[in-house]
KOLVEX-795242 format. One record per residue (C-alpha): residue in three letters; x negated, z, y. Coordinates in steps of 0.001 Angstrom, whole numbers, padded with zeros to 6 digits, always signed. Example, Ala and Ser with C-alpha at 12.3 -4.5 7.8 and 13.67 -1.06 7.14 Angstrom:
<atoms>
Ala-012300+007800-004500/Ser-013670+007140-001060/
</atoms>
This chain:
<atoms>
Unk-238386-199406+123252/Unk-242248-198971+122855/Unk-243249-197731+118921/Unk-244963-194244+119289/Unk-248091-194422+118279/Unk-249027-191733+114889/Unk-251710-190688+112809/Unk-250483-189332+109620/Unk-252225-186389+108350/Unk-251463-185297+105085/Unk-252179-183739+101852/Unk-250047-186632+098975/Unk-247866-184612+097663/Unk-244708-186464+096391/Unk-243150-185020+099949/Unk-246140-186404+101992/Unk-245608-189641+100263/Unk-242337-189431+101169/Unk-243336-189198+105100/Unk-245358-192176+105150/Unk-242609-194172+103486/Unk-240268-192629+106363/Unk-242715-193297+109320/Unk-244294-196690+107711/Unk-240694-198451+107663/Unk-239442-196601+111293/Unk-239292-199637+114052/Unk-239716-196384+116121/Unk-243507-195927+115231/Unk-246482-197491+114578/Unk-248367-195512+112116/Unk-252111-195762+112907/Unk-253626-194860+110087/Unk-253170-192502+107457/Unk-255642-189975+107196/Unk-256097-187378+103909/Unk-257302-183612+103247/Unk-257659-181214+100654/Unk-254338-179506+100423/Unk-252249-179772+097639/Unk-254883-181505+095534/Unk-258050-182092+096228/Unk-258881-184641+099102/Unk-259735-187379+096495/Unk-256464-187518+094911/Unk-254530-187209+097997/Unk-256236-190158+099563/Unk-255814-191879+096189/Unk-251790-191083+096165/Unk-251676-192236+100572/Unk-253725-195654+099546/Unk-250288-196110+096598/Unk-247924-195305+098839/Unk-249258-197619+101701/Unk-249190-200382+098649/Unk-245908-199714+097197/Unk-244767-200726+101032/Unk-247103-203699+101431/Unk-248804-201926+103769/Unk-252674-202387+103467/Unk-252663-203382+107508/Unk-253212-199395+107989/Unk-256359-198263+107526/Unk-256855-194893+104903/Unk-258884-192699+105368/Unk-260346-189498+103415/Unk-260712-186446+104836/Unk-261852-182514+104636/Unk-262628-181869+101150/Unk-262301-177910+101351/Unk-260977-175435+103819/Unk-263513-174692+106745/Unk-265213-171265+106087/Unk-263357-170426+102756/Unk-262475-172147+098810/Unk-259712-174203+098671/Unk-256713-172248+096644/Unk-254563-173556+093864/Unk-251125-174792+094795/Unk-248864-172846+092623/Unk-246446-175198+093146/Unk-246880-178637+091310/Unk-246006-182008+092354/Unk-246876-183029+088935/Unk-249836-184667+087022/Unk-250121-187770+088784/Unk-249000-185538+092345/Unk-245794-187891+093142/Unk-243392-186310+090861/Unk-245056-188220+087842/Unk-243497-191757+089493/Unk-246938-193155+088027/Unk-247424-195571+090749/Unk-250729-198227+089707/Unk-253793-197308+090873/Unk-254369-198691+094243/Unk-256637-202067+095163/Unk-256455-200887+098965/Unk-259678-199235+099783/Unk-260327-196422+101616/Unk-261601-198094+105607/Unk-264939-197417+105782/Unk-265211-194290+108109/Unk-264246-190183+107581/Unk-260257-189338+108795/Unk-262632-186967+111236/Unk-264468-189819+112772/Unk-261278-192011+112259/Unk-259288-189559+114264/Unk-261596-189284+116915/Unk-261967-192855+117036/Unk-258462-193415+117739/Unk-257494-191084+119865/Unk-260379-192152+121923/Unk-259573-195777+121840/Unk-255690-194880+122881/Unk-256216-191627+125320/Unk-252640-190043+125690/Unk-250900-192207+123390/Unk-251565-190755+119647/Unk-248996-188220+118313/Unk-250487-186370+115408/Unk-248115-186122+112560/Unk-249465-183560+110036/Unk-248141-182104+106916/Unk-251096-180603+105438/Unk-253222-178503+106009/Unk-254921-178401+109534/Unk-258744-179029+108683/Unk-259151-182570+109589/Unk-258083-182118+113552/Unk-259711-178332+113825/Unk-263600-180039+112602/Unk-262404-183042+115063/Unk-261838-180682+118104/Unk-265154-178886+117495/Unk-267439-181911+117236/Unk-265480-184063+119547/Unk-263619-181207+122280/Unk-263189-183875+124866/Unk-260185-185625+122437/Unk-258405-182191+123344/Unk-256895-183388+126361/Unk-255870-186969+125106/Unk-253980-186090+121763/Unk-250227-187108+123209/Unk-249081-184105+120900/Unk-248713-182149+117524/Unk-245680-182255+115461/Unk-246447-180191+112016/Unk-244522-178670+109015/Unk-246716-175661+109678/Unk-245498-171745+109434/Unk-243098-169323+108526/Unk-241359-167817+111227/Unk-239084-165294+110032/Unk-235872-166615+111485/Unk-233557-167091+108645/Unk-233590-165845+104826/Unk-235530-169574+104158/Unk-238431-168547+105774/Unk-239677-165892+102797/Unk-237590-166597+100299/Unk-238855-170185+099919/Unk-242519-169147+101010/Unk-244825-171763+099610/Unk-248171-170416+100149/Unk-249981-168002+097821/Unk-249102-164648+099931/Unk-245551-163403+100179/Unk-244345-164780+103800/Unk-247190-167513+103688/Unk-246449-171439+104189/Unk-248852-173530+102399/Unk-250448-175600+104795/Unk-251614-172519+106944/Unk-252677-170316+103492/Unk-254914-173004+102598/Unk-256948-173039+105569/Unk-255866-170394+108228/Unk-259176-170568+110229/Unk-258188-174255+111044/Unk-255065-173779+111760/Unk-255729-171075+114563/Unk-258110-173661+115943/Unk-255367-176488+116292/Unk-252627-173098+117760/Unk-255210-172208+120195/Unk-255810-175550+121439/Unk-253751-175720+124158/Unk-252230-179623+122918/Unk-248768-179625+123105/Unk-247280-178654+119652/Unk-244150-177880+117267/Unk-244366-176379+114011/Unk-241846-176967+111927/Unk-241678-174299+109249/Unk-240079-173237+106151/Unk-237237-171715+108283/Unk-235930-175188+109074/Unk-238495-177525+106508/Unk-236893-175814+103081/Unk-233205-174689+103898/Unk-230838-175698+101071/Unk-228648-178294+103500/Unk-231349-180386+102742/Unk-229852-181572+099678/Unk-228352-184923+099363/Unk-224855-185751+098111/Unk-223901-187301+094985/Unk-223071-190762+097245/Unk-225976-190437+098726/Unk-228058-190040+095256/Unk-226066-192544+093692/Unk-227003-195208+096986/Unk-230736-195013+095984/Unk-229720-195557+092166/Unk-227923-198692+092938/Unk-231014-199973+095185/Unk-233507-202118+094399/Unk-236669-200502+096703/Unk-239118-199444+094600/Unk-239788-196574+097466/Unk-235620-195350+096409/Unk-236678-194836+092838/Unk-240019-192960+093623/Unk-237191-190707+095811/Unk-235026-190895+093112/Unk-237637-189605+090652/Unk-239008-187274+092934/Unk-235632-184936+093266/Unk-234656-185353+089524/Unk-238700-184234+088920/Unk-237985-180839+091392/Unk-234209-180198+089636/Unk-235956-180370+086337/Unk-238042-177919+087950/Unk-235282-175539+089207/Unk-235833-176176+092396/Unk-233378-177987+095237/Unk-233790-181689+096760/Unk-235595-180588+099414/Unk-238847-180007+098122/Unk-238742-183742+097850/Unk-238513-184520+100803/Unk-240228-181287+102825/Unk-242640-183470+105271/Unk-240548-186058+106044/Unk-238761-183413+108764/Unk-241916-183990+110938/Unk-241484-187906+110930/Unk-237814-187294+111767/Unk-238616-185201+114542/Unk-240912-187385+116152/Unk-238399-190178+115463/Unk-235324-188342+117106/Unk-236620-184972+118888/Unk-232955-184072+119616/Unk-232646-183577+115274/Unk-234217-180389+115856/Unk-233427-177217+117862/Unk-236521-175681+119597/Unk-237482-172765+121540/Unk-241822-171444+122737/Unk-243025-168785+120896/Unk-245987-167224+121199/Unk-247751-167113+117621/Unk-250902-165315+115843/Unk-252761-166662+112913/Unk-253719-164100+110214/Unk-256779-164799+108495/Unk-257677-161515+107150/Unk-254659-159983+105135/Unk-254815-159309+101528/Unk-251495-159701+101366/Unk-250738-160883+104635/Unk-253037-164401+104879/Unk-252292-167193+106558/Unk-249233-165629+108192/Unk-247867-167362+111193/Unk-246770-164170+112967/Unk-244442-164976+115912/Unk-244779-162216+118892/Unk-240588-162061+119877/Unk-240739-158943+121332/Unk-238894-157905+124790/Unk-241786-155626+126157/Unk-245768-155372+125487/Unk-246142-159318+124284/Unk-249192-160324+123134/Unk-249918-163042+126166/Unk-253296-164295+124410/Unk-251146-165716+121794/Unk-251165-169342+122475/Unk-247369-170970+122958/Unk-246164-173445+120411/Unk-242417-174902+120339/Unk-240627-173720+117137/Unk-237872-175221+115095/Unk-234743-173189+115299/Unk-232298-175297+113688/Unk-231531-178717+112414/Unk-228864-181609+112771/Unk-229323-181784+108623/Unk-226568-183926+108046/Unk-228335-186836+110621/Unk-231794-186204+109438/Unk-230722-187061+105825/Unk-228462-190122+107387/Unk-232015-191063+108964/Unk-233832-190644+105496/Unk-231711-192263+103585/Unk-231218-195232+106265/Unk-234741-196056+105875/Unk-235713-195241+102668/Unk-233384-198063+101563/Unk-233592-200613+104149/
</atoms>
């Protein structure tokens, strides 16, 4: 079978980093670059923590890039959530030797997509600046992006979407909060996409079991410890396993589409709420839909128990 071709965008982030050690060592992908923006740091640490991950794997064959370095019309917010002071659950990788490649993640993007019409799958767990500035100064990459796959939204559909909110409004997921005006430019696009929110991205069955925690003790991949570090870092915390390991849902997905329950939904952006920004608000209603809302897929549920086999499977291989 034929690796599908990804760009990684993300915001490192000890879950990010745990993405592009899921996608980099999938046979089922071939990670095109990895491309960084201002999200939960700013966009020169991120690309800083990609450029370690990408060395930690012996991967310097994919070009980095740096992205966005605020939000598009508005200043870039402070995660309340921390990943820590190095922003990999204080694994303290080395500085990276790997340079950044010598062009923008915008002009990177566009310069892939372009060279590989119908082929790229955009993989992004941050926020959604890089691909909204690419659409506006490049619109004709619109109708070659192969499709969206995004931990993106809160939909409302269990108790995890709110009670686990992560951005800095009550029912707000991070990546939209940080930059809502980009994100309604990548939902109103019209490229096929599913969001993966907090309904399905930070339920508590993503927690692994004590054989499975004691499997990346015993291993000798230096990407198991960071893992290993990364969940006892979030316990210490209070929180569950799954912050860890938040992102890595999208690279599953795209991996194995049948992990994930889906269903269209037609969905809003707010970017105006005081208490109410960056709200993905989901029009479910029998009569009087909104039909200008543009139509994303939605994750519904999840086959946890195989996506964590999946992790775990290539985490330690």
């Amino acid at each position: 079978m034929t690796a599908k071709k990804i760009i990684l965008d993300c915001d490192p982030g000890m879950d990010d980093s745990m993405a592009i050690i899921m996608a980099c060592k999938s046979p089922a992908l071939k990670v095109m670059a990895v491309t960084t923006v201002n999200g939960n740091y700013p966009a020169e640490v991120t690309s800083v923590n990609a450029r370690k991950i990408l060395e930690l794997l012996g991967r310097e064959d994919i070009p980095a890039a740096q992205g966005m370095a605020a939000p598009m019309v508005r200043p870039a917010p402070r995660d309340p959530f921390t990943h820590g002071a190095d922003g990999q659950a204080e694994n303290f990788l080395p500085a990276p030797s790997l340079p950044l490649c010598g062009r923008h993640a915008v002009d990177l993007m566009i310069d892939l997509i372009n060279e590989n019409p119908g082929e790229i799958h955009l993989v992004m767990t941050g926020p959604m600046t890089n691909l909204a500035v690419a659409l506006q100064k490049a619109p004709e990459i619109r109708e070659k992006i192969a499709g969206i796959t995004a931990i993106s939204g809160a939909f409302g559909l269990n108790r995890y979407a709110f009670a686990n909110a992560t951005g800095d409004t009550p029912q707000s997921e991070w990546n939209v909060y940080v930059d809502p005006e980009a994100a309604q430019i990548v939902y109103q696009s019209g490229i096929p996409m599913t969001a993966l929110g907090l309904d399905v991205a930070t339920h508590f069955d993503i927690n692994l079991s004590g054989e499975q925690i004691r499997a990346l003790e015993e291993s000798t991949n230096r990407e198991a410890a960071f893992l290993r570090q990364a969940i006892r870092f979030v316990n210490q915390k209070g929180f569950e396993a799954y912050c860890a390991v938040i992102d890595c849902l999208a690279v599953g997905y795209v991996i194995d589409p049948t992990l994930v329950e889906t269903f269209a939904g037609r969905v809003g952006i707010e970017t105006k709420g005081e208490l109410t920004l960056g709200n993905t608000v989901l029009d479910a209603r029998h009569h009087h839909v909104w039909e200008q809302l543009p139509v994303v897929e939605i994750g519904r549920s999840v086959d946890y128990a195989r996506f964590l086999r999946l992790l775990l499977e290539l985490v330690l291989a």
